[in-house]
C-alpha positions as semicolon CSV with decimal commas, in nm:
position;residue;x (nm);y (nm);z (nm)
1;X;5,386;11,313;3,335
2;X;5,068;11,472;3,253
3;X;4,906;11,470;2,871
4;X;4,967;11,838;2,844
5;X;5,344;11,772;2,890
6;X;5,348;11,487;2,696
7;X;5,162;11,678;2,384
8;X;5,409;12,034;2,431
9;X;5,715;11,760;2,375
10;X;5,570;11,582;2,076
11;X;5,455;11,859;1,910
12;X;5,815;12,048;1,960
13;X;5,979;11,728;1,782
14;X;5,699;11,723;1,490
15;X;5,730;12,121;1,473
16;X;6,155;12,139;1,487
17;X;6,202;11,844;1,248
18;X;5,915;11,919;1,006
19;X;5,725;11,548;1,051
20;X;5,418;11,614;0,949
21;X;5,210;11,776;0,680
22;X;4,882;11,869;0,599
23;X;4,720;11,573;0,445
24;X;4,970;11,321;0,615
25;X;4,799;10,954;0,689
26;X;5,037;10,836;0,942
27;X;5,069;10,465;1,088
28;X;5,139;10,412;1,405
29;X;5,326;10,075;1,466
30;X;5,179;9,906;1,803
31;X;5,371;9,607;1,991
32;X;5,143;9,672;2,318
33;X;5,449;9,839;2,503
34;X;5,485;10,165;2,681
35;X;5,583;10,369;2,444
36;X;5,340;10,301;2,148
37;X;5,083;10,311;2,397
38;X;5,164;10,641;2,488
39;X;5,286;10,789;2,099
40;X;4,906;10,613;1,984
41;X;4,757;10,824;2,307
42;X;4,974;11,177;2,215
43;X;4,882;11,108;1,825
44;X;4,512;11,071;1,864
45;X;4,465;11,404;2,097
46;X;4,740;11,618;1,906
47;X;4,469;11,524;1,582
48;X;4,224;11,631;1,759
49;X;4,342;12,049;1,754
50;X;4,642;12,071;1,557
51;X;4,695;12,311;1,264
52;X;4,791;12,108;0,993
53;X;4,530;11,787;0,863
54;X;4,687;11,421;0,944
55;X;4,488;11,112;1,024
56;X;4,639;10,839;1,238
57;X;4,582;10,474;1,170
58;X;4,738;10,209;1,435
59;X;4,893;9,834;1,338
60;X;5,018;9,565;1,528
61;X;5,249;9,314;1,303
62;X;5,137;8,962;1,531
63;X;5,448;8,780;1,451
64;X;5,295;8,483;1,622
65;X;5,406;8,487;1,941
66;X;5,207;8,188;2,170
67;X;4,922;8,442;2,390
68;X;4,968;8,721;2,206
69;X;4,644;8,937;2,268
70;X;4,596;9,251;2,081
71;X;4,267;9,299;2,232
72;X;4,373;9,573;2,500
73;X;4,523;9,771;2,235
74;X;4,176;9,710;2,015
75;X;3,967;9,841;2,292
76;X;4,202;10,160;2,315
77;X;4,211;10,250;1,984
78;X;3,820;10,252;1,967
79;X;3,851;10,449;2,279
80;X;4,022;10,681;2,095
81;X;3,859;10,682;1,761
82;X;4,150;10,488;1,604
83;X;4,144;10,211;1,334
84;X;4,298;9,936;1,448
85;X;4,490;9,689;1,190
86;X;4,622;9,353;1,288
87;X;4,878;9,184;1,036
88;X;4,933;8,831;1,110
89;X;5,245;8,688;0,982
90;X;5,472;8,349;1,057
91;X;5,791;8,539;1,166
92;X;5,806;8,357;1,481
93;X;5,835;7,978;1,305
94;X;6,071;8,102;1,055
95;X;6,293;8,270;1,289
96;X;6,275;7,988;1,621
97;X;6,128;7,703;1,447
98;X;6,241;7,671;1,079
99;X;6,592;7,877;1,064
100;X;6,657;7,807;1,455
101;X;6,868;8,162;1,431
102;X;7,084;8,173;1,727
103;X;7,082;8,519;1,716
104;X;6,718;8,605;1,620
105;X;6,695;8,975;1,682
106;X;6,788;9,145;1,310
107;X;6,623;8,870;1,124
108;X;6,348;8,936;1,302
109;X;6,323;9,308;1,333
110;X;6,381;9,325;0,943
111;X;6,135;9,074;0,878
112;X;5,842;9,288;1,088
113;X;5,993;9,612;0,942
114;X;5,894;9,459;0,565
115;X;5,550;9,317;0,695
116;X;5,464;9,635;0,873
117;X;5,554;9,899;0,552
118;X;5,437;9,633;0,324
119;X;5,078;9,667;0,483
120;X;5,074;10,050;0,584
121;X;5,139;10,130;0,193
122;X;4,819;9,880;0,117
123;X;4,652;10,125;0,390
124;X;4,777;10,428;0,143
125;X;4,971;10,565;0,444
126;X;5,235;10,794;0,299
127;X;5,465;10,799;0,699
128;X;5,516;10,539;0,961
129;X;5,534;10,639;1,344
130;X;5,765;10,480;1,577
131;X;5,767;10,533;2,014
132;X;6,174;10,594;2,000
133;X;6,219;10,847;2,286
134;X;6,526;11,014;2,408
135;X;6,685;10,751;2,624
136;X;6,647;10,542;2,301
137;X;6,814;10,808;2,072
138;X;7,106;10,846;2,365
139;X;7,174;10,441;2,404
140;X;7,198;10,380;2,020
141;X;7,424;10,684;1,969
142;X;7,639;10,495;2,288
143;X;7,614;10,129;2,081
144;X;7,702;10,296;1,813
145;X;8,030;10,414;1,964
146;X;8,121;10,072;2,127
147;X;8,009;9,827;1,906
148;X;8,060;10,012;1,531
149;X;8,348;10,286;1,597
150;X;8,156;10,567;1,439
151;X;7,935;10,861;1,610
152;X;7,570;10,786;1,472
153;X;7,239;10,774;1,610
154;X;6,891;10,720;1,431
155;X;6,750;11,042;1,262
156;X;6,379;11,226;1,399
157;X;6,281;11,177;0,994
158;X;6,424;10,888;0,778
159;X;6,285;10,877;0,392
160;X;6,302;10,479;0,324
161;X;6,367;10,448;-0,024
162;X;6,278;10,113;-0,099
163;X;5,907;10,160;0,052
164;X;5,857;10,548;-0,046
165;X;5,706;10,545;0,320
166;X;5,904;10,858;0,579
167;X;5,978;10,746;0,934
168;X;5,917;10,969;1,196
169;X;6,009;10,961;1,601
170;X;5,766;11,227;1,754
171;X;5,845;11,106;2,115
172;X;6,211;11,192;2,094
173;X;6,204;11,447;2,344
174;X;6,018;11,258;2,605
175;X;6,269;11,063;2,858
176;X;6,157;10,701;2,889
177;X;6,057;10,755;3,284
178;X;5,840;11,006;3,210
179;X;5,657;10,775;2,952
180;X;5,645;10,471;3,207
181;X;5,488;10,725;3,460
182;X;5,263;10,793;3,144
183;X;5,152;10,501;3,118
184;X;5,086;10,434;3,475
185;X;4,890;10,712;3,555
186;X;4,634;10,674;3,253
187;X;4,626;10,264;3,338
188;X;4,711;10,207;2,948
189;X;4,667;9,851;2,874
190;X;5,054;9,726;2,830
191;X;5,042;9,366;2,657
192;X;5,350;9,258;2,522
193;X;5,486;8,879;2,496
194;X;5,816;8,820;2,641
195;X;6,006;8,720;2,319
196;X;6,215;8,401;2,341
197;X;6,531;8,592;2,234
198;X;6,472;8,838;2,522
199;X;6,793;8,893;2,796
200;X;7,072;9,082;2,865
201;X;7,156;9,266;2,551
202;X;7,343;9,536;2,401
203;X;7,084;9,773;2,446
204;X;7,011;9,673;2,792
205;X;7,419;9,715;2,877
206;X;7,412;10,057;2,712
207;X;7,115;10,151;2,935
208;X;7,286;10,057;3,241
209;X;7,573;10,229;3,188
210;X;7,368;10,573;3,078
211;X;7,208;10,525;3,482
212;X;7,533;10,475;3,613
213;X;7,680;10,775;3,432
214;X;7,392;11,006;3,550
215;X;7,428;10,872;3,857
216;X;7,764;11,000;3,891
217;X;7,729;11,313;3,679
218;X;7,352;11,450;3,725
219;X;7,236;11,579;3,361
220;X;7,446;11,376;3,151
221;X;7,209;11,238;2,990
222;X;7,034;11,559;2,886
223;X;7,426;11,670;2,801
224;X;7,476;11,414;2,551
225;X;7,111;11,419;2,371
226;X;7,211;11,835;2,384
227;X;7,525;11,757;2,163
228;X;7,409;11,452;1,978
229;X;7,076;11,747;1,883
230;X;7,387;11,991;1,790
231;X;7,573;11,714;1,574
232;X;7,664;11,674;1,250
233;X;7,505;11,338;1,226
234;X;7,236;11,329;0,940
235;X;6,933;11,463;1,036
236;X;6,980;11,626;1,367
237;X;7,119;11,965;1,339
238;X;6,880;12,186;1,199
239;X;6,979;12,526;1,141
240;X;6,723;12,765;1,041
241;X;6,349;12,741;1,159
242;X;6,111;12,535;0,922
């Protein structure tokens, strides 16, 4: 995928679900994967011509992970005129060492969540920035139906009450291949940590599935992001122009 492409789909998710506004300081939350790499990359050259005023600060909650280097990610974000925030935290003992959770994953994602708004609002960002792209909106939507028994997905905009801080997904139109090709092509420095917890999980079983049923039924996947985009689930069907 080449930048232009990459910057007409983000800026038709910011545009059709409203994400940003003039003034906006937005945090982008880095964990050295693909797809922050690539959202920080899009972010910093949409800034750059775009018609309303944001700035873009990056952050990378360490949760202490052993050889966990940020310093790829330090050298883009100079690269690309980005301040670069490292929060250093002791998730990993509580979680492995201390609590010994057997299943780590929600402790742990809750506990980074907390660290990462609790330092973005100390920044005086007002929205938070997440690399969710479409295959990511299609496989929760598919959890969602075999785990929980309900038709749900995560919204393009969430308002978190408790922080006062807006969550926004402006890769949500991108499909994840095109972002690995991305990332390949520009040689953006991936550096994440295999977490301990890491195997064969519900997400990964939804994913395989979503191949196999493309596979079998070219442009399903685009079928069901079309009718999850058409839904009644909160925050997806948009009905007049904004």
């Amino acid at each position: 995928m080449k930048l232009q492409k990459l910057l007409s789909y983000t800026r038709q998710a910011i545009e059709k679900y409203n994400m940003i506004q003039d003034g906006d300081k937005i945090a982008i939350g880095m964990s050295g994967g693909k797809d922050s790499l690539a959202l920080l990359y899009a972010m910093a050259k949409l800034r750059d011509f775009y018609p309303k005023s944001f700035d873009i600060i990056a952050i990378t909650i360490d949760v202490g992970l052993p050889d966990f280097d940020t310093s790829s990610m330090m050298a883009l974000c100079d690269e690309l005129g980005v301040e670069y925030y490292v929060e250093k935290t002791d998730i990993y003992e509580i979680v492995f060492e201390a609590r010994k959770e057997k299943n780590p994953c929600s402790l742990c994602t809750k506990l980074r969540k907390g660290a990462l708004c609790d330092k973005i609002k100390s920044l005086g960002c007002n929205k938070l920035a997440y690399g969710h792209h479409k295959d990511d909106v299609i496989e929760t939507f598919l959890m969602s139906l075999i785990y929980e028994g309900r038709i749900n997905t995560f919204a393009p905009v969430t308002y978190l009450d408790s922080t006062g801080i807006t969550l926004i997904r402006p890769l949500l139109f991108c499909n994840e291949g095109e972002i690995r090709a991305f990332t390949t092509k520009n040689q953006l420095p991936i550096s994440k940590v295999k977490c301990p917890a890491d195997g064969y999980t519900k997400r990964e079983y939804a994913k395989q599935h979503i191949k196999l049923l493309e596979k079998e039924n070219k442009g399903c996947k685009n079928r069901i992001f079309t009718a999850i985009t058409n839904s009644q689930i909160p925050g997806w069907n948009i009905t007049e122009d904004i």
